[in-house]
N, C-alpha and C positions, 0 to 999 in steps of 0.2 A: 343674829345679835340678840341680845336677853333683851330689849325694849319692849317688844311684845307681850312678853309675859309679864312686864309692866303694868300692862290690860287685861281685863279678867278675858281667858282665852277663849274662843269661840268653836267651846265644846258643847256635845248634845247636853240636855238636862242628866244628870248622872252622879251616879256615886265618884266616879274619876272631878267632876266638875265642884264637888263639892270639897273633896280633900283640895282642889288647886285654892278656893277662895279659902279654906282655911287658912293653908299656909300664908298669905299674904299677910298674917298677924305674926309671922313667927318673927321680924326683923322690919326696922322702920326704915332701910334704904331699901328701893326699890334696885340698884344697883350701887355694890357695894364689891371693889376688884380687893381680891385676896385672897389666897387660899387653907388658911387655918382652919376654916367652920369646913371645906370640902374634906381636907385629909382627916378631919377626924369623923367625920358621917362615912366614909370608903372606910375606917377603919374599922368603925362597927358594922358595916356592912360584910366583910371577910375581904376586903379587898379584891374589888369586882375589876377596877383597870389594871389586875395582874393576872387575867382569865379572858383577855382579850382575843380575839382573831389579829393577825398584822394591822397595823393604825398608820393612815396617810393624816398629818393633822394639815388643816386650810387656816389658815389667817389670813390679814390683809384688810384693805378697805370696800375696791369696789373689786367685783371677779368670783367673791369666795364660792358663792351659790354654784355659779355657773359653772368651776374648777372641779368642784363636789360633783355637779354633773359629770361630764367628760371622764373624770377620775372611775363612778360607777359604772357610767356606760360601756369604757373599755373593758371595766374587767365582767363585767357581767355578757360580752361579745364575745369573752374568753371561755363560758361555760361558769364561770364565779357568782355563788351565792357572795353579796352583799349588802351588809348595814350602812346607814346614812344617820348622821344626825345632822342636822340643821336648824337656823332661826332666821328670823321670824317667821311664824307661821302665816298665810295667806289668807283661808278661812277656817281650815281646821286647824285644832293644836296636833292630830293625830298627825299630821304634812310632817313635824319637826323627828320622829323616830321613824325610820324605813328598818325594819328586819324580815333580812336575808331578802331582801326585795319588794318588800311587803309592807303597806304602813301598818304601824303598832294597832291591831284592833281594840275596841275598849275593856273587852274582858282583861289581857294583858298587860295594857296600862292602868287598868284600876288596881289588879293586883297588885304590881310592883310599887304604884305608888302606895297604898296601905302600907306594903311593907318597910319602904323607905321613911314616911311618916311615922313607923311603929318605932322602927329603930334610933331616928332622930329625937322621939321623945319628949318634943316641946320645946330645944335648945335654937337658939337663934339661929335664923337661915335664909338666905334670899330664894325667892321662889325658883328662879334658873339654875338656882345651887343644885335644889332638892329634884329638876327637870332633868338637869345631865346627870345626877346621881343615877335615877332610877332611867335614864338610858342604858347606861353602863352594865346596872346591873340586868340589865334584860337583855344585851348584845354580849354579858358575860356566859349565857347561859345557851344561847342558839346560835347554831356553829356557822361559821361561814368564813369566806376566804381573803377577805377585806374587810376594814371597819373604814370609813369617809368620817370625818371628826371638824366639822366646822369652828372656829372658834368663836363665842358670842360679840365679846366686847375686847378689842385689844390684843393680848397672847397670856404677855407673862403671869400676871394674875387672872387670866381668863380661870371658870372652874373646869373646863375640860384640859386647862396645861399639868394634867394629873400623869399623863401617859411620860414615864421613864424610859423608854425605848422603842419610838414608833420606828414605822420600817423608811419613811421617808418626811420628811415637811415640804409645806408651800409656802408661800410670800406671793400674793394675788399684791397689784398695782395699791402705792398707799397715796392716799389724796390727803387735805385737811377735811375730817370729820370728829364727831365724838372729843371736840377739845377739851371740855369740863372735866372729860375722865381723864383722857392719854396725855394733853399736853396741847398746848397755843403751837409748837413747831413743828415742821414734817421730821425733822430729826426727832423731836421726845417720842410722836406718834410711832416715829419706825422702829425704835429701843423697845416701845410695848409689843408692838408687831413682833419682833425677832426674839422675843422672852420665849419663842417656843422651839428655838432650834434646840438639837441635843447633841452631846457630848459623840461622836463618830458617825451619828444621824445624817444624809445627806437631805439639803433642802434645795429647792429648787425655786428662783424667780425669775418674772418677766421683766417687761418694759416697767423702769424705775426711774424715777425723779434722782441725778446723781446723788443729792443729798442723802436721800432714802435707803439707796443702791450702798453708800458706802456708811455707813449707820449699819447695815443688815450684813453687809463685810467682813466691818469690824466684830460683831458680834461672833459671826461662824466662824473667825478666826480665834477668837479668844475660847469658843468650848471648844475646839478641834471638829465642825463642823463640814463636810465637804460644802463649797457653795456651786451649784450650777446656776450661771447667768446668761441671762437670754444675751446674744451677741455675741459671748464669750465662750459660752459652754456648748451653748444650743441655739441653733437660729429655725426658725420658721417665715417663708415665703410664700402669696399669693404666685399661683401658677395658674397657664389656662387650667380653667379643671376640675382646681383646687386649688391645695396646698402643698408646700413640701416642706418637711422636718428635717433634720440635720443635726449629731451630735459626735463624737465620736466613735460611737458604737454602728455609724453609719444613714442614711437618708430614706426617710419614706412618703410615700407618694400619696397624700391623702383629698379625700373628697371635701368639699365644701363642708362645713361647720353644721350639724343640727341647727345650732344656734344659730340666731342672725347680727351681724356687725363684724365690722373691720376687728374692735379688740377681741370679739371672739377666738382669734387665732391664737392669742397673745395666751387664754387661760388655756387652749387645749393646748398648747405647747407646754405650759407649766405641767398640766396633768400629765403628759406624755415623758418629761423629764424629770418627773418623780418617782412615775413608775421603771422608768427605764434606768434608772439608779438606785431601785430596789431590786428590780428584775428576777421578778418570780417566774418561776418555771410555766405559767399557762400563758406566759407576756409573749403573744406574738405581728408581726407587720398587721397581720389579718386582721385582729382583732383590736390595733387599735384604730387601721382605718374606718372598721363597722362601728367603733365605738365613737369616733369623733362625727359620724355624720346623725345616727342613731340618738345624740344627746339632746335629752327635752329640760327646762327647767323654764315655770310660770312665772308669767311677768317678764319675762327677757326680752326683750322685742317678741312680743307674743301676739300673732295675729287671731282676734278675737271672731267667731263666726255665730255667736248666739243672740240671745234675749236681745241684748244692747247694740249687737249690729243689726239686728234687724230690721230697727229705727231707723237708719240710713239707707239711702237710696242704694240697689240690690249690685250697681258698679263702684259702689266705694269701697274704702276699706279701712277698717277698725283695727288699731294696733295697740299697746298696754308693755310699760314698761316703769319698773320700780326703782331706777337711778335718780337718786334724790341728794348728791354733793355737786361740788365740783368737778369730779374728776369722773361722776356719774353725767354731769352732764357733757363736757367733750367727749365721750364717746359718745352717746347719743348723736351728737353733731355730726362725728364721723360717717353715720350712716346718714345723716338727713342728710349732707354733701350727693350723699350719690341717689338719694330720692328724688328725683330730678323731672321724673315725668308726670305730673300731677300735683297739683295745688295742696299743700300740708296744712292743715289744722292741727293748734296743737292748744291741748286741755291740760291745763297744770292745777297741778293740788298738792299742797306740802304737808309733812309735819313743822310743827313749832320751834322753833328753835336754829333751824338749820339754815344757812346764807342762802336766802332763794336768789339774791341778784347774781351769785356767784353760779348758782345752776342755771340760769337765766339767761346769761350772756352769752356763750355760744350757740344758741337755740335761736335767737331772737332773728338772726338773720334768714333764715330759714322758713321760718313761718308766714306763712299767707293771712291766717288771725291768731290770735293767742288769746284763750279763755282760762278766767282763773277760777275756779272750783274749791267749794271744801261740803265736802259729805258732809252727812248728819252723824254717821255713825264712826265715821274717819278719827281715828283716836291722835289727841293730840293739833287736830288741825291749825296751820297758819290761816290767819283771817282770808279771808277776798281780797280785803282792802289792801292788805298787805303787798301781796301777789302783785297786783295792780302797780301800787307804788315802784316794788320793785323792778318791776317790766319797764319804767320810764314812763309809766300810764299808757303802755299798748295794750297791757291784756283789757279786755272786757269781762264786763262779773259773768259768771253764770248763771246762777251762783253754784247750782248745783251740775253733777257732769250731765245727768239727762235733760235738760234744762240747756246745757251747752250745747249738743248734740241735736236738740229740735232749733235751736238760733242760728245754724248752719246755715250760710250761704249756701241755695240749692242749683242756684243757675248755672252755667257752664261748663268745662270736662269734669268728668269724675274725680275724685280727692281722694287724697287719705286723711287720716283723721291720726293720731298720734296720745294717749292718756298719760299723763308721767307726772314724778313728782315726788313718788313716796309707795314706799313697800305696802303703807295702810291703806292710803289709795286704792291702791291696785288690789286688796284684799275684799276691799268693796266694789271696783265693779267688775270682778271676777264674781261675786252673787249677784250681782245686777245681770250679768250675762249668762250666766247658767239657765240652761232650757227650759 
């Protein structure tokens, strides 16, 4: 999502870091959905999203990261060079461009952005306008066999909804989030979401809120859209083992998830039925079972083994996850259901704005203590107090996470321990844990 770049990015000292805070004068929304200011900056640029590699675009609310995973890892299981864009970025800005497998180094991104900046001219621009631009134009230029195209905010006015003929789309699970932009209903929310299907494009969705499911329907019916739907089109089951897929093109036997959690399955099936309804010639069983067990993405239920666990007793265990809605937190739940053998700690830290009671409530059962956290450097942080109140006054302050983490009850079986809350969060104590 373009929120991050909200925040001055957390790039080295540099010529790349200095053209980003320029731009931050170039437009006085921080996020501003439309695409006028993009198609005319692509235009002076020679039109870089018609020099593309094939384009899978992601939308959605919660899933897109993790789809983006799955999506790369298969095809790069295939022998495929590819690009990734994504947002937010975690600690570096360099996280949000992958080319040809590779994060953007800073020589290359200071180039491009100069360039983009030369070309733009001083004309009003959001900074994530001027970010996917010069994505583009640097995934225009270095060959490879997929582009992965995250959307930041919503679809239709998203500034990557620039691609006229991707080889497939996604629809990752919509919750209510982001209402001030997309809309107070999961209907308005799923209209912005589905602004990215195209015109004989097929897209592919998981498990949907009916409402959402038939909103994103209606849409792929009215551009001539194929829709694949999970249940309908394509189902995925838990098997011992694994998993099994299922489309009409036939059934494959795959191993557990890279990833961890029950909805995991749900976005590698979306990835798996996008590609399988673009079905390039290197798409095979092989390589999408290597690619769905093979998929890494930070902050996902990510068990953390550095700095910050090493503060804990040497049989616990440190986990870090960046679900911060509603629809972030039932899955979450889904897996604490089945953590079952050892006492949970759970450390929550928000951004502002977002329903913490609503992420809150299927958690709370589950928790042995709940500590409310807000970093110092946590951009945008929800207070303590807040936290607290919303918990029903179970959580306890921390205030800070290592400050949570030393309040730990030490007595008894080994724990797990649980950090959640927020993408910014999670950006901070992934540097608190680094070696």
């Amino acid at each position: 999502m373009p929120g991050r770049s909200a925040d001055r990015p957390s790039l080295p000292a540099s010529r790349s870091e200095a053209i980003i805070d320029r731009l931050h004068a170039l437009h006085p929304k921080l996020i501003d959905l439309s695409l006028g200011r993009m198609e005319r900056l692509l235009a002076a640029l020679g039109h870089p999203e018609r020099a593309l590699p094939p384009v899978i675009h992601v939308a959605g609310t919660n899933g897109k990261g993790s789809t983006c995973a799955f999506l790369r890892a298969i095809a790069e299981a295939a022998g495929q060079r590819v690009h990734v864009y994504t947002s937010p970025h975690l600690v570096r800005f360099h996280e949000r461009i992958r080319l040809a497998g590779e994060l953007v180094g800073e020589e290359a991104l200071t180039a491009a952005l100069e360039e983009v900046e030369a070309v733009n001219a001083g004309a009003p621009i959001t900074v994530f306008e001027v970010i996917t631009a010069t994505a583009l134009l640097l995934f225009s230029r270095v060959p490879a066999g997929l582009l992965v195209l995250e959307v930041g905010l919503g679809g239709r006015f998203d500034a990557t909804n620039v691609i006229e003929r991707p080889a497939a789309t996604a629809i990752t699970s919509i919750s209510m989030d982001h209402m001030e932009f997309l809309g107070d209903t999961l209907e308005k929310i799923a209209f912005e979401k589905a602004g990215i299907l195209k015109p004989g494009m097929p897209c592919a969705t998981g498990v949907q809120d009916p409402r959402a499911l038939g909103v994103i329907a209606a849409r792929a019916a009215a551009v001539g859209a194929p829709l694949l739907a999970r249940g309908r089109d394509w189902r995925m089951a838990e098997q011992p083992g694994g998993l099994r897929y299922e489309d009409a093109a036939g059934g494959i036997d795959l191993p557990p998830p890279g990833l961890l959690g029950p909805h995991q399955a749900d976005n590698a099936g979306i990835a798996i039925a996008a590609l399988r309804a673009w079905n390039p010639p290197w798409l095979t069983a092989a390589a999408i079972a290597a690619g769905v067990a093979a998929a890494e993405w930070p902050a996902r239920l990510q068990r953390l083994r550095g700095a910050l666990a090493a503060t804990l007793p040497p049989d616990w265990e440190l986990w870090l996850d960046g679900g911060h809605n509603a629809g972030g937190g039932a899955a979450l739940a889904e897996q604490l259901a089945r953590w079952q053998d050892r006492p949970l700690h759970l450390v929550v830290g928000m951004k502002g704005g977002k329903a913490v009671g609503e992420f809150l409530r299927p958690l709370l059962r589950h928790a042995t203590t709940l500590w409310a956290v807000a970093e110092p450097g946590q951009h945008l942080a929800t207070p303590v107090e807040r936290i607290i109140e919303a918990s029903g006054f179970l959580a306890r302050p921390g205030p800070s996470v290592a400050e949570a983490l030393a309040a730990l009850p030490r007595g008894g079986a080994p724990a797990r321990v649980l950090v959640c809350g927020s993408l910014y969060l999670a950006g901070e104590v992934l540097k608190m844990d680094a070696p």
